[in-house]
N, C-alpha and C positions, 0 to 999 in steps of 0.2 A: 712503266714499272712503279714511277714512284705514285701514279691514279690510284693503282692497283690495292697497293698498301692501306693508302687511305680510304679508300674502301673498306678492304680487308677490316681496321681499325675503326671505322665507323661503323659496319656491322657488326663487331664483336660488343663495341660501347652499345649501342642498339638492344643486342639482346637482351647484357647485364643488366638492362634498366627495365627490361620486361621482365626478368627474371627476378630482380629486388623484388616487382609487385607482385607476382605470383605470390613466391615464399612469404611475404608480409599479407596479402590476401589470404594467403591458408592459414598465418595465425590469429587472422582478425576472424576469422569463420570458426575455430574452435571455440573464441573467448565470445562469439556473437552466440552458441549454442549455447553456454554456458550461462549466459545470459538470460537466454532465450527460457532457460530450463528455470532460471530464479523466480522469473519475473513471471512465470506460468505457477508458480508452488504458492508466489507472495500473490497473486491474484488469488486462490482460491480459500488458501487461509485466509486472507483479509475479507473475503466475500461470506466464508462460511464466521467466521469471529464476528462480524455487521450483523448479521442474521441470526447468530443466538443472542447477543449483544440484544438488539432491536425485538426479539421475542420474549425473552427476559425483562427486561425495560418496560414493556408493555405490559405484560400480564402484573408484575410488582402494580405497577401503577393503577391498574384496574383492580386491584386487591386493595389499595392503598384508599383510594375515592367510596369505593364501596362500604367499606369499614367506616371511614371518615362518614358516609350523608347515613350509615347504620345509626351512627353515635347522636349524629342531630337528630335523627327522626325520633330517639329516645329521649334526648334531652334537648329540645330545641334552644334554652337558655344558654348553652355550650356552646353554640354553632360561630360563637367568636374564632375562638381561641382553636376550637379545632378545626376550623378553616385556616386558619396561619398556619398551624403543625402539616394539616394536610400538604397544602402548598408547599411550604417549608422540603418537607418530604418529596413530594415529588418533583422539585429542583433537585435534589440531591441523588436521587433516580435517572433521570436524565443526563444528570454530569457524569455518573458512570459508561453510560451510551456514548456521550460526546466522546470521554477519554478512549473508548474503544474504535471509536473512528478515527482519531489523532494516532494512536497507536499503527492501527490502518493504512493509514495514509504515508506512516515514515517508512514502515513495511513495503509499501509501492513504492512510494518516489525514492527513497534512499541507495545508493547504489553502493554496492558494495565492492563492485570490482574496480571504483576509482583509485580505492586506496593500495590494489597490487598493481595499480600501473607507475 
C-alpha cells in the first residue's frame, strides 16, 4: 500500500514537471514567433535602407568627382584646392553611408523583447 502511494505520488510529481515544460515551451514558441517576425521585418528594412543608402552614396559621389576633375580640366591652376573640397566631400558622403549601416546594424542586433522580460 504504502509502494503504491509512492508511486502514485512520484507519478503525479513526474507529470507536473512535464507539464511546467509543455506550458513554458508554448510560451517560449509564441514570443520565438514574435521574434522570429521582428527579426525578418529588421532584416529586410536594414537590407533595403544599405541598398538605397549604398546607391545614393555612389551616384553623390560619382557626381561629386566628376564635377570636381570638370573644374580642373578648366582651370588646371585650381586642381589644389579643389582636390581637398573634393575629398573633403566625399568623406562626408561616405559618413552618411557608414551612419546608415550603424543604424542597420542596432536595427538587427538590438532586441527588443529583452526589455518585456
Amino acid at each position: 500500500m504504502f509502494k503504491r502511494g509512492i508511486l502514485i505520488v512520484g507519478s503525479l510529481l513526474f507529470l507536473l514537471a512535464i507539464g511546467a515544460q509543455v506550458v513554458v515551451a508554448a510560451e517560449e514558441a509564441a514570443v520565438s514567433d514574435k521574434k522570429l517576425n521582428y527579426f525578418t521585418v529588421a532584416a529586410v528594412v536594414s537590407s533595403l535602407g544599405l541598398t538605397i543608402a549604398a546607391v545614393g552614396g555612389a551616384f553623390s559621389q560619382s557626381r561629386g568627382i566628376r564635377s570636381a576633375l570638370e573644374g580642373i580640366a578648366r582651370n588646371p591652376g585650381a586642381s589644389g584646392p579643389m582636390t581637398t573640397a573634393m575629398i573633403i566631400g566625399l568623406a562626408l558622403i561616405e559618413s552618411l553611408v557608414i551612419y546608415v549601416l550603424v543604424v542597420s546594424l542596432i536595427i538587427l542586433f538590438a532586441d527588443p523583447f529583452a526589455l518585456l522580460s
